[in-house]
C-alpha positions as CSV (number, residue, x, y, z in Angstrom):
1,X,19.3,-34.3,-31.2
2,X,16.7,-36.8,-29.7
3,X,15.2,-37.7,-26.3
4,X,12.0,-39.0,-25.0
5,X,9.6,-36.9,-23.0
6,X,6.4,-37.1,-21.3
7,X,3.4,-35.3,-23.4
8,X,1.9,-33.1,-20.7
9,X,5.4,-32.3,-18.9
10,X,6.4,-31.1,-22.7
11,X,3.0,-29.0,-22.8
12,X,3.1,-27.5,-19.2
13,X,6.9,-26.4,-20.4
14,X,5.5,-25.0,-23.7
15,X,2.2,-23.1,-21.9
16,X,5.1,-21.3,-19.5
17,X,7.2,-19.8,-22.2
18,X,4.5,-19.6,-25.1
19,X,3.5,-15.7,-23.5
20,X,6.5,-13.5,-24.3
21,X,5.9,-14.2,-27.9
22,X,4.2,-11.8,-30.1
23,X,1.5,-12.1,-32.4
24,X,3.4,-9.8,-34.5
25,X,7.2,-10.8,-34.0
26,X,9.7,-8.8,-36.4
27,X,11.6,-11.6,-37.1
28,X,10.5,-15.5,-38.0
29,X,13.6,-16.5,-35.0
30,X,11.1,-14.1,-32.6
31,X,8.2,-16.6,-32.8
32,X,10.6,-19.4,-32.5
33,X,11.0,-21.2,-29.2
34,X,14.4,-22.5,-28.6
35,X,14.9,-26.1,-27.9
36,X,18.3,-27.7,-26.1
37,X,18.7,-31.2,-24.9
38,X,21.2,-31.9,-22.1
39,X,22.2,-34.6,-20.0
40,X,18.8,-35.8,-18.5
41,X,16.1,-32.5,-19.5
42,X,15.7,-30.2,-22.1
43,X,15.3,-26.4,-21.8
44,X,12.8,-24.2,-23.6
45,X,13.7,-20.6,-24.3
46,X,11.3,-17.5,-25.8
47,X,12.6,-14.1,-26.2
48,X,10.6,-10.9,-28.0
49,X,14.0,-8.8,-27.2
50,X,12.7,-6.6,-24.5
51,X,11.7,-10.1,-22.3
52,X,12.9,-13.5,-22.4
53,X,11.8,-16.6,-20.6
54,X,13.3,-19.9,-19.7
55,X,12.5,-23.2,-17.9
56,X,13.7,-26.9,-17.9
57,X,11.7,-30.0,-18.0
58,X,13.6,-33.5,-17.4
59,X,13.5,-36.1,-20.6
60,X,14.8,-38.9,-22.1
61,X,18.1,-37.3,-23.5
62,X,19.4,-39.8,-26.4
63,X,21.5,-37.5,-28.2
64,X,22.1,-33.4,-27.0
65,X,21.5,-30.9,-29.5
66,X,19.2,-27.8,-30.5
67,X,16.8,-26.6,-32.7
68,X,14.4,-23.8,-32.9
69,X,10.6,-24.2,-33.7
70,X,7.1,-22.0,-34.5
71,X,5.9,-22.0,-30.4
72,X,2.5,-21.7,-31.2
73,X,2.3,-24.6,-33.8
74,X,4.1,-26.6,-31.6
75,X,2.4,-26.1,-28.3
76,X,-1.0,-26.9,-30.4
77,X,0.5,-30.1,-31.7
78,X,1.9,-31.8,-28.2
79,X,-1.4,-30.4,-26.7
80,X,-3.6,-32.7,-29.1
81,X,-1.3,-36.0,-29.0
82,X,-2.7,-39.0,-28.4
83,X,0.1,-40.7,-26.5
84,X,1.7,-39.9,-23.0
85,X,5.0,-40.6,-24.6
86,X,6.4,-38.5,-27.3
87,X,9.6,-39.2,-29.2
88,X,11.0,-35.7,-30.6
89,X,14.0,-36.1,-33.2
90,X,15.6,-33.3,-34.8
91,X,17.7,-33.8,-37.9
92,X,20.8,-31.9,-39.0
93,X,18.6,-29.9,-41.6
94,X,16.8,-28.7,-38.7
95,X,13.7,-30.8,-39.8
96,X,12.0,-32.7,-37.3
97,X,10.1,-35.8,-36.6
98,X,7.5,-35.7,-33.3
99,X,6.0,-39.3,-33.0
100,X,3.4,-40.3,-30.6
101,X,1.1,-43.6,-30.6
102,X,0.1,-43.4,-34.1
103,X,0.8,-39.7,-34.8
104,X,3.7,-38.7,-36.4
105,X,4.3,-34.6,-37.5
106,X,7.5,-33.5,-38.9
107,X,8.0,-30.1,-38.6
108,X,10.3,-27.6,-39.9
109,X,13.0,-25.6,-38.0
110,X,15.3,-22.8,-37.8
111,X,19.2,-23.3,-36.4
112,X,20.4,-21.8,-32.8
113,X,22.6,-20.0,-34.6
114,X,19.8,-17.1,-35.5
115,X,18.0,-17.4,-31.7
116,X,18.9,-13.7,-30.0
117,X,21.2,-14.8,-26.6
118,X,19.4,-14.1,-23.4
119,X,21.5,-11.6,-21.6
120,X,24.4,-12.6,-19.0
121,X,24.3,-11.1,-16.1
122,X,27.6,-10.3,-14.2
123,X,27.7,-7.3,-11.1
124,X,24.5,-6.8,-10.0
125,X,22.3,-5.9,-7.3
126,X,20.3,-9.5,-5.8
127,X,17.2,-10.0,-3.2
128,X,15.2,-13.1,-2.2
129,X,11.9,-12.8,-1.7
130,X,8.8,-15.3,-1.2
131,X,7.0,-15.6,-4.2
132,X,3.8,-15.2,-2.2
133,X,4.5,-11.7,-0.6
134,X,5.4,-10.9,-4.1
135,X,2.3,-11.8,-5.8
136,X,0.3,-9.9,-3.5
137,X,2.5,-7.0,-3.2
138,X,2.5,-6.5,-7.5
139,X,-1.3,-7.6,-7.9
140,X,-2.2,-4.4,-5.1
141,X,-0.7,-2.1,-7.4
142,X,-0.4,-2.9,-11.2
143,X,-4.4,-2.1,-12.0
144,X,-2.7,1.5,-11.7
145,X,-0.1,1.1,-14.1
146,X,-0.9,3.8,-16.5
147,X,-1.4,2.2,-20.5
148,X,-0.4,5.7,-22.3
149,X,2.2,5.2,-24.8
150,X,3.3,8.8,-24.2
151,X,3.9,8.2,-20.8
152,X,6.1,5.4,-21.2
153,X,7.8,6.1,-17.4
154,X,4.4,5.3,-15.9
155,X,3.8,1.9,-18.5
156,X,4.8,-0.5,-15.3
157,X,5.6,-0.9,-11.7
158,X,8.3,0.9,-9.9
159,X,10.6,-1.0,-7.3
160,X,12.2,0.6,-5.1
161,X,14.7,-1.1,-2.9
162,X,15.5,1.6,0.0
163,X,15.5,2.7,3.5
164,X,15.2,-1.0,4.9
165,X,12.2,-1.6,2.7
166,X,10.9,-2.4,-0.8
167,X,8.4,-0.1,-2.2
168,X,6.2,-1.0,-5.2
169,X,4.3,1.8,-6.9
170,X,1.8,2.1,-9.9
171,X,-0.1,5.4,-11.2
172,X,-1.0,6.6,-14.2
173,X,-1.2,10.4,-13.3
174,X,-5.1,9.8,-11.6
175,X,-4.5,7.9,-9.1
176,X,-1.3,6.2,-7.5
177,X,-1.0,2.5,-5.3
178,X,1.7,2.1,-3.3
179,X,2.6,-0.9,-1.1
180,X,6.2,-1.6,1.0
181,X,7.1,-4.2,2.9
182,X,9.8,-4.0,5.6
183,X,13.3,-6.0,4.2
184,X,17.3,-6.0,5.0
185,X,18.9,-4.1,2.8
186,X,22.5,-3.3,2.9
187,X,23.3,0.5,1.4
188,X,25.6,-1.1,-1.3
189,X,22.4,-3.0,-2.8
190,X,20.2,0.0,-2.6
191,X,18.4,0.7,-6.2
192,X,15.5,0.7,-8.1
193,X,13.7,-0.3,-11.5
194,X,10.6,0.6,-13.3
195,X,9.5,-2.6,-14.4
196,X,7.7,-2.8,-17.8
197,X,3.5,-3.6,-17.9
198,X,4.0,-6.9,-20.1
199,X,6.6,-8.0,-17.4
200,X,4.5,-7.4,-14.4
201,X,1.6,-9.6,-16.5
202,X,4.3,-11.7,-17.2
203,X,5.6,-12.3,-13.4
204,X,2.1,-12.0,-11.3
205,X,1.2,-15.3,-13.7
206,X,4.7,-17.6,-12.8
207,X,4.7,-16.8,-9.0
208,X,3.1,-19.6,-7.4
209,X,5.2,-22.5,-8.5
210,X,7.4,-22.5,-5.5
211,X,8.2,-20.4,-2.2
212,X,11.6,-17.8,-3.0
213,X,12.0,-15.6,-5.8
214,X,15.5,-14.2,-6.7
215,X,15.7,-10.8,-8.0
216,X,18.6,-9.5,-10.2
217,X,18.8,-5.8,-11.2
218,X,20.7,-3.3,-13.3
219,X,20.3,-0.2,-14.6
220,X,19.4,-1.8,-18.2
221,X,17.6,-4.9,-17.2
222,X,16.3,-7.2,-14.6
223,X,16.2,-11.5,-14.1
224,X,14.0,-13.5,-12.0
225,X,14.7,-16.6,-11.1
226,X,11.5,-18.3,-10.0
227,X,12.0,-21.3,-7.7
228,X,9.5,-24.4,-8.8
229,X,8.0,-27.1,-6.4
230,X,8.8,-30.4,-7.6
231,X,5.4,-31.5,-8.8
232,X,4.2,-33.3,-11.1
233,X,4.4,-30.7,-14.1
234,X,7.9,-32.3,-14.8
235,X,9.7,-28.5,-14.4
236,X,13.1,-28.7,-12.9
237,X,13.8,-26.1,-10.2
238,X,13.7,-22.4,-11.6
239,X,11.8,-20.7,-14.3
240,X,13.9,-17.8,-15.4
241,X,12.6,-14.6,-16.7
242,X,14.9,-11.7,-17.7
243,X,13.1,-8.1,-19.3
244,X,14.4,-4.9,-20.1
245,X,13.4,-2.7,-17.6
246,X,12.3,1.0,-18.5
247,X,15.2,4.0,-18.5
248,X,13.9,7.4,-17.1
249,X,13.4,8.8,-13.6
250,X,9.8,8.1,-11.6
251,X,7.8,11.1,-11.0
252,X,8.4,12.0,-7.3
253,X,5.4,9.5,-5.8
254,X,5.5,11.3,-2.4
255,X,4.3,14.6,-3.2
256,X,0.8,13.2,-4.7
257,X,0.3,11.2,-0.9
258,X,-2.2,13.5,1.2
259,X,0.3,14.3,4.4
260,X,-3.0,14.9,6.3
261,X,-6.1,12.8,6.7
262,X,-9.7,14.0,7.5
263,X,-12.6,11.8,7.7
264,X,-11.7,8.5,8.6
265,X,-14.5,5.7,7.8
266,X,-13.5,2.3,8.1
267,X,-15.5,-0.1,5.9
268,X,-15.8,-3.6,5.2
269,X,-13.9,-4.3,1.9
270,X,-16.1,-6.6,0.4
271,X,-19.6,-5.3,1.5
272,X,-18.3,-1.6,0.1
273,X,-17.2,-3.4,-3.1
274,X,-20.7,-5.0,-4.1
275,X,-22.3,-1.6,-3.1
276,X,-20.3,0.8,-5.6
277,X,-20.2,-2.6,-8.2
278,X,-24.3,-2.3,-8.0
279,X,-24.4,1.9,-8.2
280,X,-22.0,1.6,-11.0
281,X,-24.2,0.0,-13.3
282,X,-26.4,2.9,-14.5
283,X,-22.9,4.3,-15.3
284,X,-22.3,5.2,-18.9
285,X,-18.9,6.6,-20.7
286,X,-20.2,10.2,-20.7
287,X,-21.8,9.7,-17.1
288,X,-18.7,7.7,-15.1
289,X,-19.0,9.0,-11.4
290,X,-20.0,7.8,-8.2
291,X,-21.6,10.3,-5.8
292,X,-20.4,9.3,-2.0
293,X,-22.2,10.9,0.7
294,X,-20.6,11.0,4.4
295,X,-23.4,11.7,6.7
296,X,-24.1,10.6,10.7
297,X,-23.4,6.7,10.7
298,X,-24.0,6.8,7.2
299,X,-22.4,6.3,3.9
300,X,-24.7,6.5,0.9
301,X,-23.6,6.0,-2.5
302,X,-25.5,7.3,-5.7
303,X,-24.9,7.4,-9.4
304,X,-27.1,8.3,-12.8
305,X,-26.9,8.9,-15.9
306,X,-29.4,10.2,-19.3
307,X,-28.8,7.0,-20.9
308,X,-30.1,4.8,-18.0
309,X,-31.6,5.9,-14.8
310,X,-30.4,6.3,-11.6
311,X,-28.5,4.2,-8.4
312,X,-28.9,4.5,-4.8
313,X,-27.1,2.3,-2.2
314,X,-26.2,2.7,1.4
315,X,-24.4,0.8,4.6
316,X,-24.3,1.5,8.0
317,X,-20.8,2.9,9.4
318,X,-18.9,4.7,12.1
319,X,-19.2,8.1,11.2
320,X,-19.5,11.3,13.1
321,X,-17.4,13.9,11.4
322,X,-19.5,16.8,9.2
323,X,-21.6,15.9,6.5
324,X,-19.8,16.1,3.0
325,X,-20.1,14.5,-0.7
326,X,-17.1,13.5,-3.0
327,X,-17.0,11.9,-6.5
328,X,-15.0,9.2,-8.3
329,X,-14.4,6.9,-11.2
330,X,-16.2,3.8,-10.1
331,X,-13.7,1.4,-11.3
332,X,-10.8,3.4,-9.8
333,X,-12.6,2.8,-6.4
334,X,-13.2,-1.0,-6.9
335,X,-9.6,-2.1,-8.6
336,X,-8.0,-1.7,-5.2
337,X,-10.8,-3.3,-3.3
338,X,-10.4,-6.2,-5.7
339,X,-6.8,-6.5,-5.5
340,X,-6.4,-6.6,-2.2
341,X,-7.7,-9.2,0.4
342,X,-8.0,-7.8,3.8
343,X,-11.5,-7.5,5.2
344,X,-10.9,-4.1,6.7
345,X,-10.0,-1.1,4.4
346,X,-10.0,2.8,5.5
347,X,-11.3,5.7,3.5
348,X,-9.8,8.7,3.9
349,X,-11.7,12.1,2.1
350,X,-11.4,15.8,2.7
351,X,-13.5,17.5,0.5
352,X,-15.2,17.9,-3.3
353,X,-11.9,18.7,-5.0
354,X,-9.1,16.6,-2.7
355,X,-8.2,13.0,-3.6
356,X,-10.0,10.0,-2.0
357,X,-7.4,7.4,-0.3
358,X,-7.2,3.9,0.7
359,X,-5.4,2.2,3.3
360,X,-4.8,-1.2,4.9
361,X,-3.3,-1.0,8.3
362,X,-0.5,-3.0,6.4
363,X,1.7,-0.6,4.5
364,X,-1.2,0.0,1.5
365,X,-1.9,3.1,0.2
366,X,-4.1,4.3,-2.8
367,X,-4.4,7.8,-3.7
368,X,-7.8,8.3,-6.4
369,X,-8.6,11.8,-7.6
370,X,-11.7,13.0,-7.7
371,X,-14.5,13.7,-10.1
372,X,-16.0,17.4,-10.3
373,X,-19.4,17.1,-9.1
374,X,-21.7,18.9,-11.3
């Protein structure tokens, strides 16, 4: 096996795929990435089991062939050459020789033979999205993905393709986000998935190298196949990225949505961000509440704690309801003002002991509970 490729082509391939690997892989193969050369590109493939990635980079093919190699090393050594152009030859014993300009490395391999198969998909259900509305959609929801082994059902992001729209929904049992957007979808490709934490990382950081995204799905496992631009990072057309999704039923999601809303106070995302970002800064881990007080155009927000003082802000809003306090978890009130990117959000409270919610006038909905006020 031997071909020709450019250095920083080679490294953008290497920097796509180098994430799925563990720093603790059970097997030598697992921290392997597998390299085939075909016709006129090479292909680079990394699998932990539970998700595997794959993307193409055109080179110099001389001879075809494969060979597997230590990811990490690797991507640290074409990083560092000093030479545009990088020769890679692989020998039969699986030993190979990288030369660049005056470097040469050779570097020890392991066979294809021992790389775990990515899986083949054959009747499944398919959607094409844009990678854009994606992005957003996942990135509006996954700070609620819960991180509680136990609760392995709520480790990731649920899609739900139904009733002419796709849902995505994250909560990890004190609070819930929930964001849909309106799609065709015949009754025959009607599913959903819970889609694993590391995947969601995995996905929000390869969707913005093109405009569609092509979803896969079964009841074991999902693919993506990420459409590229043709730029200049030398990546030919599609990354692909296949995971194991989670098994289990998601919790009912409806029941925890408030069917009625009270006080209604819309505010100005970014102002009320900085606000409860400055109150929260007297906040310690015994002492991790923000006070909010509704009052006549008023909203004030308050929070202290033994260790280090007290906070007080306030903002001007549209408000003429009764006068009434609730507490929450500052950062459970600023990860959804920081995820999303409309200037306009809607706060939605009833009382001390009823959930707070956020909304978007586009399909957005955040459910936090509430902090006993003392």
């Amino acid at each position: 096996m031997k071909f020709k490729i450019n250095r920083d082509h080679f490294a953008n391939g290497l920097a796509q795929v180098l994430n799925v690997v563990g720093s603790k892989a059970t097997m030598p193969i697992l921290s392997n990435v597998l390299i085939e050369a075909e016709k006129d590109q090479i292909s680079l493939t990394t699998t932990n089991l539970d998700l595997g990635i794959r993307c193409k980079i055109k080179a110099d093919v001389k001879e075809m062939g494969s060979v597997t190699l230590p990811v990490k090393r690797l991507a640290g050594i074409i990083r560092e050459l000093p030479n545009i152009d990088v020769t890679f030859d692989a020998a039969a014993t699986h030993q190979v020789k990288l030369t660049s300009g005056g470097s040469t490395f050779r570097i020890m391999g392991i066979g294809k033979e021992e790389f775990p198969p990515l899986p083949e998909f054959g009747e499944e259900k398919a959607y094409s999205l844009q990678q854009s509305e994606l992005v957003s959609m996942l990135k509006s929801v996954a700070y609620a993905q819960s991180t509680d082994e136990t609760r392995y059902i709520l480790n990731g992001v649920y899609f739900n393709f139904k009733d002419e729209k796709l849902s995505l929904v994250a909560t990890d049992g004190r609070r819930l986000a929930l964001t849909a957007k309106e799609m065709e979808i015949p009754p025959a490709s009607a599913g959903s998935i819970i889609l694993p934490a590391k995947t969601v990382g995995e996905l929000t950081r390869l969707l913005d190298k093109g405009e569609k995204i092509r979803i896969n799905f079964n009841e074991r496992r999902a693919a993506f196949q990420i459409a590229t631009d043709k730029d200049s990072s030398g990546l030919i057309d599609h990354v692909y990225l296949y995971s194991k999704v989670v098994e289990g039923s998601y919790p009912n999601y409806h029941q925890v949505i408030p069917k009625e809303t009270h006080q209604r106070v819309k505010l100005e995302r970014e102002l009320f961000l900085q606000c409860v970002h400055r109150a929260a800064l007297v906040c310690s881990e015994k002492a991790n509440s923000i006070k909010i007080k509704l009052s006549s155009n008023l909203l004030e927000l308050s929070a202290q704690s033994p260790d280090f003082g007290e906070s007080h802000e306030s903002m001007a809003i549209s408000y003429s309801g009764p006068e009434l306090q609730v507490a929450f978890n500052p950062s459970f009130l600023m990860d959804p003002l920081k995820a999303l990117t409309k200037d306009e959000v809607f706060l939605e409270v009833k009382d001390e002991v009823s959930p707070g919610v956020f909304k978007t006038l586009e399909n957005f909905v955040c459910v936090i509970m509430p902090v006993r006020i003392s």
